[in-house]
TORKOL-4160 file (C-alpha; in steps of 0.2 Angstrom, whole numbers, padded with zeros to 4 digits, m for minus):
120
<pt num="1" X="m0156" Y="0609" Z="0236"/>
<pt num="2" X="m0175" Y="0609" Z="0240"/>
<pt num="3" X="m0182" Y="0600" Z="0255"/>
<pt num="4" X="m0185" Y="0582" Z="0255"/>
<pt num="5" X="m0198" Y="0571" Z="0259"/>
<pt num="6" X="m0194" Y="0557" Z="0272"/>
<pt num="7" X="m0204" Y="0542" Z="0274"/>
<pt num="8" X="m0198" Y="0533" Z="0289"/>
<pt num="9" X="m0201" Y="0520" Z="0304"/>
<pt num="10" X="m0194" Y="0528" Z="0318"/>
<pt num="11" X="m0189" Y="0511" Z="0327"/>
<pt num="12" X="m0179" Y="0508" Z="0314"/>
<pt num="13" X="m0162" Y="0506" Z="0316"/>
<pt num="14" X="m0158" Y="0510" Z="0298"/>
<pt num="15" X="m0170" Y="0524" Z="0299"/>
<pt num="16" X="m0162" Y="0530" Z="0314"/>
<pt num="17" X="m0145" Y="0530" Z="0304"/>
<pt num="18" X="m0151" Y="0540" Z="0288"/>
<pt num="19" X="m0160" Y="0552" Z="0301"/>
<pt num="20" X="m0142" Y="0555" Z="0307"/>
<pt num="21" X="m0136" Y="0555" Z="0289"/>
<pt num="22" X="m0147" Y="0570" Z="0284"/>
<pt num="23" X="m0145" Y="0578" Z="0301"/>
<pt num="24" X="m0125" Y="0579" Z="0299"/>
<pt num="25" X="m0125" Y="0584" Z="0280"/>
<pt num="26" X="m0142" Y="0600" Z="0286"/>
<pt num="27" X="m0151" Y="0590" Z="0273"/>
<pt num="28" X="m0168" Y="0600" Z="0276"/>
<pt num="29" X="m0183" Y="0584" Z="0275"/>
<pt num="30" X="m0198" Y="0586" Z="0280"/>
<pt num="31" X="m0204" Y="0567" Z="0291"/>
<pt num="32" X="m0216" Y="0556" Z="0291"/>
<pt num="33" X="m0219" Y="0541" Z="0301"/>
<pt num="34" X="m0224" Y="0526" Z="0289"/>
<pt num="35" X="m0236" Y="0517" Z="0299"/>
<pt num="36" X="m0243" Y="0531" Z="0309"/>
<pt num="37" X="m0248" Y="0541" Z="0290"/>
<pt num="38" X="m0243" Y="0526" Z="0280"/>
<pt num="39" X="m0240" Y="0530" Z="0260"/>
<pt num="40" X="m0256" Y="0531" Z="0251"/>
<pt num="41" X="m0260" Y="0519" Z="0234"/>
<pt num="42" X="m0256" Y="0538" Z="0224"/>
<pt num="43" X="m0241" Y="0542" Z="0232"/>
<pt num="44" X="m0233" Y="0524" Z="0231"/>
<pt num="45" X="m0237" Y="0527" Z="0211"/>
<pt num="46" X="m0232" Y="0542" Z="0209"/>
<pt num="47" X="m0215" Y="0537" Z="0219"/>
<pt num="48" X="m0213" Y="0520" Z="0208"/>
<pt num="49" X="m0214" Y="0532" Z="0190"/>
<pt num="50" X="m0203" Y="0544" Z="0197"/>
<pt num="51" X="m0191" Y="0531" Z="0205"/>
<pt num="52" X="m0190" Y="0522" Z="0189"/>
<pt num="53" X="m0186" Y="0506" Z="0199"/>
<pt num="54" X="m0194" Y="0490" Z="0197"/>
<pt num="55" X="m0211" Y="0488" Z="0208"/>
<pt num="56" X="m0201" Y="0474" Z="0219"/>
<pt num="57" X="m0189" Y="0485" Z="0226"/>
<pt num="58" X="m0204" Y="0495" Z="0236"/>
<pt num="59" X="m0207" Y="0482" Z="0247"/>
<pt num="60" X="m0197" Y="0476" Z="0264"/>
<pt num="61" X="m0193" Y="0460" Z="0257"/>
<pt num="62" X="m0187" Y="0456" Z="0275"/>
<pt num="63" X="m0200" Y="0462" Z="0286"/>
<pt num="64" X="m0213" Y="0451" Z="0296"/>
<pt num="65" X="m0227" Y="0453" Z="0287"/>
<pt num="66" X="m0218" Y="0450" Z="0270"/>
<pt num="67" X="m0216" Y="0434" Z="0275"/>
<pt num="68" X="m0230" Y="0430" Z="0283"/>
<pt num="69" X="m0241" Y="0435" Z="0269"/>
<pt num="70" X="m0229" Y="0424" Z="0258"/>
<pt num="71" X="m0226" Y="0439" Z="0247"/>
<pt num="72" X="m0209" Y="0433" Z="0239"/>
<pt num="73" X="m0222" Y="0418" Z="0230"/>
<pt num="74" X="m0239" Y="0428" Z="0227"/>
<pt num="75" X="m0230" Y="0445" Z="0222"/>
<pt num="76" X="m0223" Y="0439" Z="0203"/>
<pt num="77" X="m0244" Y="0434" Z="0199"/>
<pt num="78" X="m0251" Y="0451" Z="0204"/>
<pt num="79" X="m0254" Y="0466" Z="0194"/>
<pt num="80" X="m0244" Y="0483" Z="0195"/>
<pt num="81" X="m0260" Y="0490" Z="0203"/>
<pt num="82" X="m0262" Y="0477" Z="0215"/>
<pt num="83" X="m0246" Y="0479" Z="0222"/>
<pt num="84" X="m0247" Y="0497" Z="0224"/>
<pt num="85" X="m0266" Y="0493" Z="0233"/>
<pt num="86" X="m0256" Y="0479" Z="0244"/>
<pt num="87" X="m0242" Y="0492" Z="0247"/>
<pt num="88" X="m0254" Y="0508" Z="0253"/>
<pt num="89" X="m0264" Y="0495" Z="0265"/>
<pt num="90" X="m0249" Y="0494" Z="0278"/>
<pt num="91" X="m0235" Y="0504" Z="0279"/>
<pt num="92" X="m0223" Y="0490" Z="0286"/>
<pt num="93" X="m0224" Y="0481" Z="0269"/>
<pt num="94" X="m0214" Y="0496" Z="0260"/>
<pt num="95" X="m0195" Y="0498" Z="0261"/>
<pt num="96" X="m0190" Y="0511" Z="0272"/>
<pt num="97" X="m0180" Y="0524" Z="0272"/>
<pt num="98" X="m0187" Y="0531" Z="0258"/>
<pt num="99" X="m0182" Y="0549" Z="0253"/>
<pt num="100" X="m0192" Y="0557" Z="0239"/>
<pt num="101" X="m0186" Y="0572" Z="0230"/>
<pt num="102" X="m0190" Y="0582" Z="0216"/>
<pt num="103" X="m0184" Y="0570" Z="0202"/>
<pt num="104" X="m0179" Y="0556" Z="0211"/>
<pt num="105" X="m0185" Y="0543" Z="0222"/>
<pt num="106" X="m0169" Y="0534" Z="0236"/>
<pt num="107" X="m0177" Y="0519" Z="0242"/>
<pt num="108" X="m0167" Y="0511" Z="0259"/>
<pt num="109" X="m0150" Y="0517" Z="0267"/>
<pt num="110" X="m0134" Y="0516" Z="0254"/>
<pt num="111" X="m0124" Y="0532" Z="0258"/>
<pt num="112" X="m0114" Y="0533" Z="0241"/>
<pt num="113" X="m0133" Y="0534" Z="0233"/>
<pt num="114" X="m0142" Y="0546" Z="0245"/>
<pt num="115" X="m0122" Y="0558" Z="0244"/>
<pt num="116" X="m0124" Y="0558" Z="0226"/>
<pt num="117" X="m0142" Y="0564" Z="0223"/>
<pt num="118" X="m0142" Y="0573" Z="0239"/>
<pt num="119" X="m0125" Y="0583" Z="0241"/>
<pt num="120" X="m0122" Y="0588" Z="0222"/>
């Protein structure tokens, strides 16, 4: 398998684990940090075509500044590209781990999903 792309938030606990995940199966991932070089509004819809998930699932629905912004209420009114715009502007608003590989997209930490797209 080709190298991966792994967006992450290195504080993470969740992050941490997948880290560990890939680290014990020599899954070869190239890192990001995803407030320090967050996802730009290109990536993020490039990533949401390729993933062919709804737009919803990008975001970390249980973050802070999710629920500060009130985004469970304002998010069902926006646009596709007003999402992706809010998405780019702060890397804590999108869902993390995210891996992204050459024809898929694993957004958070479910080991069945990452071992079958990763380890076939």
């Amino acid at each position: 398998m080709k190298e991966v792309f792994f967006l992450q938030y290195p504080k993470c606990s969740t992050c941490q684990k997948a880290k560990r995940w890939l680290d014990e199966h020599n899954v070869s991932y190239t890192a990001r940090h995803i407030v320090e070089e967050k996802p730009t509004r290109e990536e993020l819809g490039e990533w949401y075509r390729k993933s062919k998930l709804p737009l919803k699932r990008f975001f970390n629905t249980s973050g802070l500044l999710y629920k500060e912004k009130d985004l469970k209420n304002c998010l069902p009114g926006m646009t596709e590209e007003e999402q992706l715009e809010l998405l780019s502007e702060n890397g804590m608003l999108v869902k993390r781990p995210l891996i992204v590989g050459e024809n898929f997209v694993l957004i958070g930490f479910r080991q069945k999903e990452w071992e079958e797209s990763l380890l076939k």
